[in-house]
N, C-alpha and C positions, 0 to 999 in steps of 0.2 A: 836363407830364403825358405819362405814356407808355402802352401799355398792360399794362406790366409792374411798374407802380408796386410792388406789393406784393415782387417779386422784391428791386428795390434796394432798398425798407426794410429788408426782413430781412437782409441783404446790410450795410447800414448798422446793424443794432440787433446783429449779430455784430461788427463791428470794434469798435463801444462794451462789449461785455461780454467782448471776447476771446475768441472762438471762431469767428472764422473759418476755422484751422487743421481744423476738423471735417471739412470735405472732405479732409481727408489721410488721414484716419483711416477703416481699414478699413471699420469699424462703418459708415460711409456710403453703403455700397455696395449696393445696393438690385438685383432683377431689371430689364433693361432700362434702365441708368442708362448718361448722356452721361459717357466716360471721356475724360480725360487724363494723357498724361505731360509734366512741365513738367521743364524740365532748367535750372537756374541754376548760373552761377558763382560762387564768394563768393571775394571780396579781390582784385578786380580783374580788369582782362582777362587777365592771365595766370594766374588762378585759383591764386594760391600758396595759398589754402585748400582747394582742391579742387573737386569740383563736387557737386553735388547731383540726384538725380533720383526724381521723388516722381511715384508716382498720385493723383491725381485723382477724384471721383466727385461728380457729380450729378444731380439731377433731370431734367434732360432740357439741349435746348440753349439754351431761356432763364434757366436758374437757370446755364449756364455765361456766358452773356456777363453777366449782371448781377453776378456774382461777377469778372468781368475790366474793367468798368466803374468797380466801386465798389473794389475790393482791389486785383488784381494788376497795372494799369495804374499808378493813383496808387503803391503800392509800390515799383515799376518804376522808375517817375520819379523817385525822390525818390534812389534810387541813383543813378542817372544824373547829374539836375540839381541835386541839393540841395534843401534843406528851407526853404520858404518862413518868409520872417519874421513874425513876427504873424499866426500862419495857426491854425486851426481844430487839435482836436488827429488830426482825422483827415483833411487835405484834400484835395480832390476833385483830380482831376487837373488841370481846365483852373489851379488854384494851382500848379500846377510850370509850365504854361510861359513865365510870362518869365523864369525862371533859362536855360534850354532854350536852348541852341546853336542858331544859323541852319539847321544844316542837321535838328536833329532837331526843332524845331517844328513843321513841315508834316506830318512824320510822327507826332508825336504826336496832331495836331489830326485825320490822316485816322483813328487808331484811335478817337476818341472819335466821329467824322460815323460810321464804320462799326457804331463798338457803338448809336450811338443809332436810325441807323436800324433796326436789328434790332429794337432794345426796343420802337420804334414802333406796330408793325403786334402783332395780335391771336395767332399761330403763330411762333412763333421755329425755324427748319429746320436740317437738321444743314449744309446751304448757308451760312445765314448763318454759323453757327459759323463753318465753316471761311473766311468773308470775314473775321472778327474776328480768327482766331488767322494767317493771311494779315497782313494788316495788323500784328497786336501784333509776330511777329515779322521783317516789314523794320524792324523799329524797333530790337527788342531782340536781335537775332544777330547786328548788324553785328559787334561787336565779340566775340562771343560771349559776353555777357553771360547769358544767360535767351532761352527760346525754348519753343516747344509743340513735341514730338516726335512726339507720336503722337497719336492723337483717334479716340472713335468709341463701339461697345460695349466691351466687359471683353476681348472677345478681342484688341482692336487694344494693350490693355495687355500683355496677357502676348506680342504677338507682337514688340514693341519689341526692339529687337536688345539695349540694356542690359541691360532685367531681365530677358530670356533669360539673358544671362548671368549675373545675378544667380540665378536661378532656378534655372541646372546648380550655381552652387556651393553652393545652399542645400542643393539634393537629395542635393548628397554628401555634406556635413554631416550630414543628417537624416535620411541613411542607415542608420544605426546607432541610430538613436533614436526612431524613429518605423514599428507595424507596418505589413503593405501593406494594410491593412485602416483604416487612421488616413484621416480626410477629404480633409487635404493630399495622404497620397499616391493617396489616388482621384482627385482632382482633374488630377494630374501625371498620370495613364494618360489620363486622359477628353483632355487637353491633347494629349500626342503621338497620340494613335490621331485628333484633331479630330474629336472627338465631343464635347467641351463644348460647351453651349450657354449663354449669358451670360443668357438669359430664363428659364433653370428655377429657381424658386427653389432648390431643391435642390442644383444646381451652384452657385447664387453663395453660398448659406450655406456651401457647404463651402469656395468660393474664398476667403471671408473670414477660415476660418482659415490659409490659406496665405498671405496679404497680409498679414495681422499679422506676421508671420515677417521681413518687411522692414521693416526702418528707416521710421519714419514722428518725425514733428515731434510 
């Protein structure tokens, strides 16, 4: 028992109905929500498919580690170490580690002592977070695999040096398509003058239509 039960359930009743990806998705995005950017590789450490870099959005930072507990740890692993046999069709992480290499067992085993003591205690702190995403990624950048780039409120998303740069080429794209009076490009003024504020609703309705605008899963 944790005191975040509720958190992993739900956490566990989205990988069974497939919508965990729902934190990708703009629509997530709520005033005041715990942001992340997760940067993965796909097809290897030399990422002949390329990479990938995705925001993030939730509830605060216990709905972030019980979504790195239940989803993006076991996911993690299963790239890494392979897919247990006769295993669960969603299994839990500590089921990846006896495929798990000598030397990345201890560090799988410290993300899972790090996320559980988190889940433990009644307050989950933007502190603990950052022990969780600490921990996830000595695990998961060694090779450059998957790693947490950026963490925090909405601002620490748009100030990521990527979708900065995703950001200027959208804007010149959208340049031509969009007047100065369109939400996005209010948003892009409030941004450079920093004077967004990730708590107004107002600003994050209008952020949400500029994060649609990005590639999401």
């Amino acid at each position: 028992m944790t005191a975040h039960d509720d958190l992993l359930g739900r956490w566990r009743d989205r990988l069974a109905d497939g919508t965990v990806d729902g934190c990708m998705q703009a629509e997530s995005l709520q005033p005041g929500s715990f942001c992340t950017v997760f940067e993965v590789c796909w097809g290897g450490p030399d990422c002949p498919a390329g990479r990938l870099l995705t925001p993030e959005y939730f509830d605060g930072p216990a709905d972030f580690v019980a979504f790195v507990r239940v989803v993006e740890l076991p996911r993690c692993l299963e790239q890494l170490c392979g897919r247990p046999e006769a295993c669960e069709p969603f299994p839990a992480a500590e089921a990846h580690l006896p495929l798990a290499a000598p030397e990345v067992r201890p560090l799988a085993e410290q993300v899972i002592a790090v996320a559980d003591a988190a889940l433990a205690v009644s307050e989950v702190t933007m502190y603990d977070a950052e022990d969780v995403i600490a921990a996830f990624n000595a695990l998961f950048s060694r090779d450059g695999a998957a790693e947490f780039v950026a963490w925090g409120d909405l601002s620490a998303v748009f100030a990521t040096a990527s979708i900065t740069d995703e950001f200027d080429a959208w804007s010149e794209d959208a340049a031509d398509l969009l007047d100065e009076d369109e939400p996005q490009m209010i948003v892009k003024r409030l941004l450079e003058a920093g004077d967004f504020d990730p708590r107004d609703a107002g600003h994050v309705e209008m952020a949400r239509g500029l994060l649609s605008w990005f590639p999401q899963p």
